[in-house]
Every structure is written in C-alpha cells, then in structure tokens.
C-alpha positions in Angstrom: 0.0 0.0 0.0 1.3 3.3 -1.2 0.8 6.2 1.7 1.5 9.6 0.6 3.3 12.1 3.2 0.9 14.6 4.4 3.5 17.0 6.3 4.7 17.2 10.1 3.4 18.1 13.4 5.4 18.8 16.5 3.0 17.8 19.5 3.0 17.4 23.2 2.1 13.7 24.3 -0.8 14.1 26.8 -1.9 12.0 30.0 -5.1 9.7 29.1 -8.1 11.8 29.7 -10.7 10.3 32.6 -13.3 9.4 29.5 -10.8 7.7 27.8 -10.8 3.6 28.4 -8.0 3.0 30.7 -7.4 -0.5 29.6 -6.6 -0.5 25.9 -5.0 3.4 26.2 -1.7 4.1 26.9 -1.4 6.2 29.9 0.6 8.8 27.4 -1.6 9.6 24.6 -0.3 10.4 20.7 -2.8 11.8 18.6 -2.5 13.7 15.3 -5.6 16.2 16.6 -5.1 19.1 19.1 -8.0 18.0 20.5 -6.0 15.4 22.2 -2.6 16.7 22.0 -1.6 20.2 22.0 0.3 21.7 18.9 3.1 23.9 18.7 3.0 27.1 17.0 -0.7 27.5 18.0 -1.5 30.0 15.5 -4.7 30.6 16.9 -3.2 32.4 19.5 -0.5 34.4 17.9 -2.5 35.7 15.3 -5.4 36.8 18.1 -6.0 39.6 19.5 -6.1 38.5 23.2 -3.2 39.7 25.1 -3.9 37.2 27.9 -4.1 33.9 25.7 -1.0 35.1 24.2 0.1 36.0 28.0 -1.1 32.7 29.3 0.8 30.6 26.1 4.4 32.1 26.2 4.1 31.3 30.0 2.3 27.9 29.2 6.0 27.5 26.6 8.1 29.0 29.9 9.6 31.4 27.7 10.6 35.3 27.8 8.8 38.1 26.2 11.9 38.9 24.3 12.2 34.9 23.0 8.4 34.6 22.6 8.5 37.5 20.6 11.3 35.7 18.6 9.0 32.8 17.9 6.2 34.8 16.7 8.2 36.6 14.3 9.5 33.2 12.9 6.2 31.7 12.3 5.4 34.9 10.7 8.4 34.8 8.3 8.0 30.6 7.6 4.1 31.1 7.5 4.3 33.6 4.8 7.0 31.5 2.8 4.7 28.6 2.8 6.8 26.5 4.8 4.5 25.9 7.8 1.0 25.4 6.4 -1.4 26.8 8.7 -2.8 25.8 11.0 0.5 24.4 12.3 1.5 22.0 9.7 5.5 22.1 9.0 6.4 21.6 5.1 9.8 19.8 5.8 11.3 17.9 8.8 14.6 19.9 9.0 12.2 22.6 9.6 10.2 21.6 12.7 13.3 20.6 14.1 14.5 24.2 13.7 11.9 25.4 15.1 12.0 22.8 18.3 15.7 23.2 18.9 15.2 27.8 18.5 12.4 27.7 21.1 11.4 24.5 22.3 14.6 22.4 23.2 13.2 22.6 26.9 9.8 21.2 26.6 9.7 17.0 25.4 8.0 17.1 21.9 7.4 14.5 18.8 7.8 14.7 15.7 4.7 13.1 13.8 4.4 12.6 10.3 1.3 12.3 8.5 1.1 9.7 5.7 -2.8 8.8 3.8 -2.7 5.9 2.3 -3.4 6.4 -1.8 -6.2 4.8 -1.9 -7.8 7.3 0.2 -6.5 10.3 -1.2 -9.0 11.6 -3.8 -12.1 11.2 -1.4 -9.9 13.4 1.1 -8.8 16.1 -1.1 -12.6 16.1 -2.5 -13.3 17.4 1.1 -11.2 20.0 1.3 -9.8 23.2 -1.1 -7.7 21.5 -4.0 -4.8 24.0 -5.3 -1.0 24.8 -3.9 -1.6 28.5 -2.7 0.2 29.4 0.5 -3.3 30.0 1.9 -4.4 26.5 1.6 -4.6 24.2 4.7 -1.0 22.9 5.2 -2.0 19.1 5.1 -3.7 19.6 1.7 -1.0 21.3 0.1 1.5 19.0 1.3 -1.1 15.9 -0.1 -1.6 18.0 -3.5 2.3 18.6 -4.0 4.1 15.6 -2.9 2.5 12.7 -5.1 5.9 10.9 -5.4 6.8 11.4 -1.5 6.3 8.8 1.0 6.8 8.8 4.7 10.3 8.6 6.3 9.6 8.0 9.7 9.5 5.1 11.6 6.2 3.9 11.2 3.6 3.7 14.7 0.1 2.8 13.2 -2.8 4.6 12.1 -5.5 6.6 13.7 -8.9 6.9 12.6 -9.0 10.8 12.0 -11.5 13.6 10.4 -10.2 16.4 8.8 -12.2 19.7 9.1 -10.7 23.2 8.3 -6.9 22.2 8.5 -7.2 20.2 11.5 -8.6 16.5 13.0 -10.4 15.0 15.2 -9.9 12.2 17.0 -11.8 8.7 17.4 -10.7 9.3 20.7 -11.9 12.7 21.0 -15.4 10.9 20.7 -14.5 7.7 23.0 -15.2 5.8 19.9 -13.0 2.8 21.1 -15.5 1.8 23.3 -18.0 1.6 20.4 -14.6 0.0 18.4 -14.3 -2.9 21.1 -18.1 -3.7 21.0 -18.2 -4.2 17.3 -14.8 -5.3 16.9 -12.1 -7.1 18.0 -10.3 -4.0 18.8 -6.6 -3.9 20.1 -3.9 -0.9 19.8 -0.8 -1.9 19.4 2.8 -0.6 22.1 2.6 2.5 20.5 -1.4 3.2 21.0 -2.3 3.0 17.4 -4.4 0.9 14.8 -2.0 -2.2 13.6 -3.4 -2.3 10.4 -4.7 -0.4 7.4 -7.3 -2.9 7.4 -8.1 -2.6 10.8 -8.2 0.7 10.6 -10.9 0.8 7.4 -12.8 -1.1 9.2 -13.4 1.7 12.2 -13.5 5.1 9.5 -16.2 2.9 7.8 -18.2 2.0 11.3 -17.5 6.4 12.1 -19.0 7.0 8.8 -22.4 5.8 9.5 -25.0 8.6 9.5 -26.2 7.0 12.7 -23.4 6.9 14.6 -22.4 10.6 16.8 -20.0 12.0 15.5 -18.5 15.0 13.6 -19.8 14.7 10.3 -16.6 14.9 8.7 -14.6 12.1 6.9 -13.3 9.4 8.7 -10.2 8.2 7.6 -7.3 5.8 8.2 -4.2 8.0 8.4 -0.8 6.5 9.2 1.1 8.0 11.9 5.2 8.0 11.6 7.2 9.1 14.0 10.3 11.0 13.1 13.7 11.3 14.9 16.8 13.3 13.3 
C-alpha cells in the first residue's frame, strides 16, 4: 500500500483523559488532533488579538517576552513562505526541528508525520480546497504537491482521523473505542495505534455511519510516523 506524506506536526504527548478507556490506552496519549494533543506554533493564538491567551501561552511554553517575541516573528516569516502550512503543519522535517531546537529544546515534543494511504487520497482532497496556494490548509498542500513522496519515519500505526478546516479529530476525542471494542475485535498496538490499514478501514467505515455521533466529517485511516533526526 502506497501512503502519501501529508506533512509534520510537532505535539505534546498528553496524560489519558478520565473518558478515555483505561485498559486499551496508553497512559501517554499520541494523537495527530489538538483536541488530544496540544500543537506547537498555535497560530490561533498568535494571530489573536487577546493579550492574555497570548500571555497565558508564552508562559504555558516558559519562555521570555523577548524569545516569545522571537518565535512569533519566525512563524510569521515561515508562514508567509509557505513553509508551515497553517494551522501548524511544517512543510519539511529539517524545519520543525529548527523550530523545536530555537524555542522548544526545553519542553519534550514529537515529531509526527502524516502519511494517507493512496487509496484514500481523492475522497480526502474532494473534502477540502484542491490548489497549492500558500493560503491553503497545510496538510492539503503537502497531499496535493508531494505525489511521489512517501513517509520517512519510523512507522507507529494509524488513527482513525476527520479532517475539518486544516485540522482533525480524533476517534478518541469521541470515546469511539468503546464503540470499536463492542463491534470489533479491537486492540492498539505498544505505540497506542491501529496495527493495520485494514483494521483501521474497518473503524472510518463504522464512524462513517450517518447514525453513529460524530463530527460529520470524513473518517479516515491516516498512518502516523514518527520522526527522529
């Protein structure tokens, strides 16, 4: 199965939320939506207006006003280029490890890649804004403009994710592995993931269902890498 690189997120692992089930979830959660884990640069915040979210952040990152002003003026500068797709999608590897090491080098952070398997690809972009404009989502233009590139990582699993507006949600985010394990013989593997791609159709196409409550986005299988450099 060909998976196609959909770009790079630098997120926070987070402890497993009381709603979550406690016996088939690692007590560190990975997830590829902010719902779950938080995201670094949250643009939502340093493109507000709100002096106190931006207050309550650069304390939240334990850095200076002089260095958080740094940052802000580097997402500016790689936002504009196109290299970080908002909302917070990096363009290249090297460059979300730049960004980690200027700012972040004191805070524990992954490195996810993105990949969506081919086969999935057209129903995904038929969702979303096709074209390669800097102002596109990041994920989409990374889909749209890297048709030869696969993932580089080292592979973890897929999660069953819906994308909406440049960002996902989460099966977890709707305890959907309790409805997962009732269906199905449902089992993440050491690294809290789906196993396999077939495994994981199995779960978009059970989120899918009109009936079943959930955003009513596109459930998909994306594969989750995880890069180290």
């Amino acid at each position: 199965m060909t998976v196609r690189s959909g770009g790079y997120l630098l997120i926070e692992r987070t402890k497993r939320a009381e709603y979550m089930d406690a016996q088939r979830l690692p007590e560190l959660v990975r997830s590829a939506s902010e719902c779950i884990c938080e995201q670094h640069p949250t643009l939502d915040v340093l493109w507000g207006t709100s002096k106190d979210r931006k207050n309550t952040y650069r304390e939240r990152l334990r850095l200076s006003e002089e260095d958080f002003l740094k940052l802000t003026e580097w997402v500016e500068v790689h936002q504009e280029s196109g290299e970080l797709g908002y909302p917070q999608t990096f363009q290249t590897v090297e460059l979300a490890k730049r960004f980690q090491d200027s700012f972040l080098s004191h805070i524990e952070l992954d490195i996810l890649e993105l990949g969506l398997p081919e086969s999935y690809v057209a129903d995904f972009l038929a969702q979303g804004d096709e074209g390669e404009s800097p102002e596109r989502y990041g994920v989409e233009r990374f889909i749209l403009g890297h048709e030869r590139d696969e993932p580089t990582g080292q592979f973890l699993g897929y999660e069953v994710l819906g994308y909406e507006n440049g960002m996902f949600h989460s099966y977890l985010c709707n305890g959907l592995e309790k409805d997962f394990a009732e269906q199905f013989s449902f089992k993440l593997n050491k690294h809290g993931f789906v196993s396999t791609l077939e495994e994981a159709g199995r779960y978009c196409t059970y989120s899918n269902q009109e009936d079943v409550e959930t955003e009513s986005v596109l459930w998909l299988p994306w594969a989750i890498f995880e890069v180290k450099v």
